[in-house]
N, C-alpha and C positions, 0 to 999 in steps of 0.2 A: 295529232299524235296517234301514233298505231299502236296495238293491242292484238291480244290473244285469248280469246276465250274458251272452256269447254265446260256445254252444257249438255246433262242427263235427266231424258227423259223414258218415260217407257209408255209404247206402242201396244193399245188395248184394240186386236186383232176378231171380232166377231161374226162367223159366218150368217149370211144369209140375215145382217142386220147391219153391218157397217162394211161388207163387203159382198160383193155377187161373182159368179163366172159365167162365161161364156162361150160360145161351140169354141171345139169340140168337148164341153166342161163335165166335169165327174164331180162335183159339186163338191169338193174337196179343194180349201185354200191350198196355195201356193205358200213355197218353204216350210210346210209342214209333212205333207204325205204327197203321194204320188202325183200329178197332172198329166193329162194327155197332151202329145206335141201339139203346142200351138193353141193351146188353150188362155186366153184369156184373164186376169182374177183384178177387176178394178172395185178400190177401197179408200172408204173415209176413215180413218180411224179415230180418237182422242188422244194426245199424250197428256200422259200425267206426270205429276211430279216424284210418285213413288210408285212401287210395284203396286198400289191395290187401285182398282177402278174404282173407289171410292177418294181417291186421290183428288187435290185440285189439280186443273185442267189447266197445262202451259202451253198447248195449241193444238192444232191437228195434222198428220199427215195424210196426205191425197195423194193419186196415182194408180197405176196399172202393172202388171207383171204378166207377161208373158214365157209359158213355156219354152224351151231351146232344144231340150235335151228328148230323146226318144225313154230315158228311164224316167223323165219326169220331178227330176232330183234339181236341172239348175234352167235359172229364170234370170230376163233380164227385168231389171225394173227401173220405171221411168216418175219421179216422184216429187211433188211439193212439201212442203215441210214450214207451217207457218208457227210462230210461238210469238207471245205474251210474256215474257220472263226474263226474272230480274232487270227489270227498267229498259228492254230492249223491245221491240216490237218490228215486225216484220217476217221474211223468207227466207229458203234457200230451195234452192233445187238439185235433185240428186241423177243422176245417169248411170248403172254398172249394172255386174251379173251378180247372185247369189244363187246359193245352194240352200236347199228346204229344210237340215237340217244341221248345217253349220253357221260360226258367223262368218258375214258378209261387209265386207270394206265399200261405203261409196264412195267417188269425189263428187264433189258441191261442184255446181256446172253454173253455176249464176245465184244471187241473190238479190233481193228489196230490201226498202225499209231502211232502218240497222245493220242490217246485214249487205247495204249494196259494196261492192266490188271487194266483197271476200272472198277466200280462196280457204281451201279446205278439205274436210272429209268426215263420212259417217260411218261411225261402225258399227251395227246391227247384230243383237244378240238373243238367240230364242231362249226367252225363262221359262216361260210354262206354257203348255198345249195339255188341252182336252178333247180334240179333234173338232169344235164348237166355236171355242174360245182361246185364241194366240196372245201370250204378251212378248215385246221384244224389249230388250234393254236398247237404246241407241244411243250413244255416245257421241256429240255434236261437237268435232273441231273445228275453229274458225279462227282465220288470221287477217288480218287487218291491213292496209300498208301501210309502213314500208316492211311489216313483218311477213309478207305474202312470200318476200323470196325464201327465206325456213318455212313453208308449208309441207311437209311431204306427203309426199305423193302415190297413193297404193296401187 
């Protein structure tokens, strides 16, 4: 039987502790403030279950973002996404562009676990920056088959 699921979590974003960059880097994450083209910014993050880093921990996202743009404003990024949550365990992976200061739409490009041969999307939301510390709201939609053919598609 297929199913649809969406789950939220949020993306505790920490420079120079759960994220680095790299040439040509200005040591300033990505989707926050500025990057130089082609700059690098790969990161381990925690999601939680609520906005506070004090939250329990429903998994982690991993991956890399790269610069595109010569203002430094939009990024592709290439990213895992593993969770613990509510009785599910497993992956997804995400593929698309974002912008540093808007939200950003991904599609789900494969999954594990629970999550194999779902079809989907994430939507990515900056809560709060301190130019230190990012959190992102992410909205995790996933569909199941035979519900994959209503998945849409951003």
């Amino acid at each position: 039987a297929g199913k649809i699921e969406i789950f939220t979590v949020y993306q505790h974003d920490r420079l120079n502790e759960t994220g680095t960059s790299s040439s040509p880097a200005t040591k300033v994450p990505p989707r926050v403030t500025h990057q130089a083209f082609g700059s690098i910014y790969v990161f381990r993050d925690d999601l939680t279950l609520h906005n506070d880093s004090d939250s329990p921990v429903a998994g982690v996202m991993e991956g890399a973002s790269i610069t595109t743009s010569f203002d430094g404003l939009h990024n592709l990024l290439a990213a895992k996404i593993s969770l613990r949550h509510r009785g599910y365990r497993g992956s997804v992976s995400v593929l698309g562009g974002s912008h540093n200061t808007k939200p950003s739409v991904y599609p789900v490009v494969g999954g594990t676990g629970d999550f194999l041969y779902t079809e989907g999307y994430v939507r990515s939301s900056p809560v709060d920056s301190d130019r230190r510390r990012v959190m992102y709201k992410l909205e995790i939609h996933l569909y199941w088959p035979p519900y994959t053919k209503f998945a849409p598609f951003p």
